[in-house]
N, C-alpha and C positions, 0 to 999 in steps of 0.2 A: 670302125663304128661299133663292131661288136663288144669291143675291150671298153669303150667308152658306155652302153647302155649296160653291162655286166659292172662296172664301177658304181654307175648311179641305180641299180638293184641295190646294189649292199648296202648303199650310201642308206637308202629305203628302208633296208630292213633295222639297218642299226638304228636309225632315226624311230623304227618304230617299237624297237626292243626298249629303247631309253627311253621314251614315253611309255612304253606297259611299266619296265619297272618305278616309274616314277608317278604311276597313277597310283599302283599296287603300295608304296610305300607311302605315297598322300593317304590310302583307304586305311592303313594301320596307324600313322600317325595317331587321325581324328579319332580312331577306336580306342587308342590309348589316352588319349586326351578323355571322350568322355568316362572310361573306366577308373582313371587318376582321378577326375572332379565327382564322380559317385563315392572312390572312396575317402574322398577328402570331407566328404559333408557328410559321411560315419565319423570321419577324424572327429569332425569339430563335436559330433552328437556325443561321443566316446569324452571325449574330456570336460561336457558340461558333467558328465555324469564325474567324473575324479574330480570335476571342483566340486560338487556336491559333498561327495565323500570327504574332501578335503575340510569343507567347513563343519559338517555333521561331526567330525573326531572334533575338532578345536570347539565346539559348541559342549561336546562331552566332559572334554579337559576342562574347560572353563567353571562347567557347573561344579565339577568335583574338586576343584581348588578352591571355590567359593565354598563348598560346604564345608571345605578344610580338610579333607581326606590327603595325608602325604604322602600317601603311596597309591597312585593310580595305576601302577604299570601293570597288575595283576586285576586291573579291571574286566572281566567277559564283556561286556558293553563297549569300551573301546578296544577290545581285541578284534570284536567285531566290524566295528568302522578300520579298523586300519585290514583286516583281512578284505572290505570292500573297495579299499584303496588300492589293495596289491590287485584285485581283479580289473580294476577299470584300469590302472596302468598298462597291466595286461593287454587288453582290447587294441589301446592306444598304440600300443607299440606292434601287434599283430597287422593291425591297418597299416600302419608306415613299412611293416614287411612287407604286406599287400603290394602297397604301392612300390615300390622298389622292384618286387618281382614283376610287377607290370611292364616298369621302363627294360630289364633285362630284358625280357622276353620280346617286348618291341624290336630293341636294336638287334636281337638275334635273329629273329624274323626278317628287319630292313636287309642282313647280311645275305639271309640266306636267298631274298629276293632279286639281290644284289650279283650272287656266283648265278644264279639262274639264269638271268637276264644278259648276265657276260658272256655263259656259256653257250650260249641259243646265236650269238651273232656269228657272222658267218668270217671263218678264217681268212686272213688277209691272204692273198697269194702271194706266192715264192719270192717273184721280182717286186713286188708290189712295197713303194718306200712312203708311202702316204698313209698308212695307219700305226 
């Protein structure tokens, strides 16, 4: 009897080890999820702005081919719009790092919740062929 309430102990503690780590990795999931969807709707704010930029240089181009200027490349005014293109790509591409470091850090946190919660259960015993 004792071998058998000592089995359904452990049985206990794993069962409750595997729900800690699996509340623990539900609570990080949803954190990452809303931290991914905060910076996704910078994503989207970040690229109205590079389409901005985007059309402000072609609205530049346009007017200085209509006045018939052939040589625009040494324009300061579209030097200007396109150095405001390289920043907002910039941005654009910093958020997508964001977000990428976000999911890393997730699953490396799920890992480490992971060795935690394996390591806390309790050792199968010697004769013991059921784990």
């Amino acid at each position: 009897m004792q071998g058998i309430m000592e089995k359904l102990l452990a049985l206990v503690m794993k069962l409750k080890n595997l729900a800690l780590e699996y509340f623990f990795v539900l609570i990080q999931w949803k954190l990452k999820l809303v931290k991914v969807q905060l910076h996704k709707i910078k994503r989207a704010r970040e690229l109205k702005h590079l389409e901005k930029a985007y059309s402000g240089l072609g609205a530049e181009v346009f007017a200085l081919m209509k006045d018939g200027h052939a040589s625009w490349r040494d324009n300061p005014v579209l030097a200007n719009h396109v150095s405001k293109i390289e920043q907002a790509e910039a941005k654009v591409f910093g958020v997508d790092e964001l977000i990428d470091q976000l999911d890393q850090a997730y699953k490396q946190k799920r890992e480490e919740l992971k060795k935690k919660y394996s390591a806390t259960a309790p050792a199968p015993e010697p004769g013991d062929e059921t784990a």
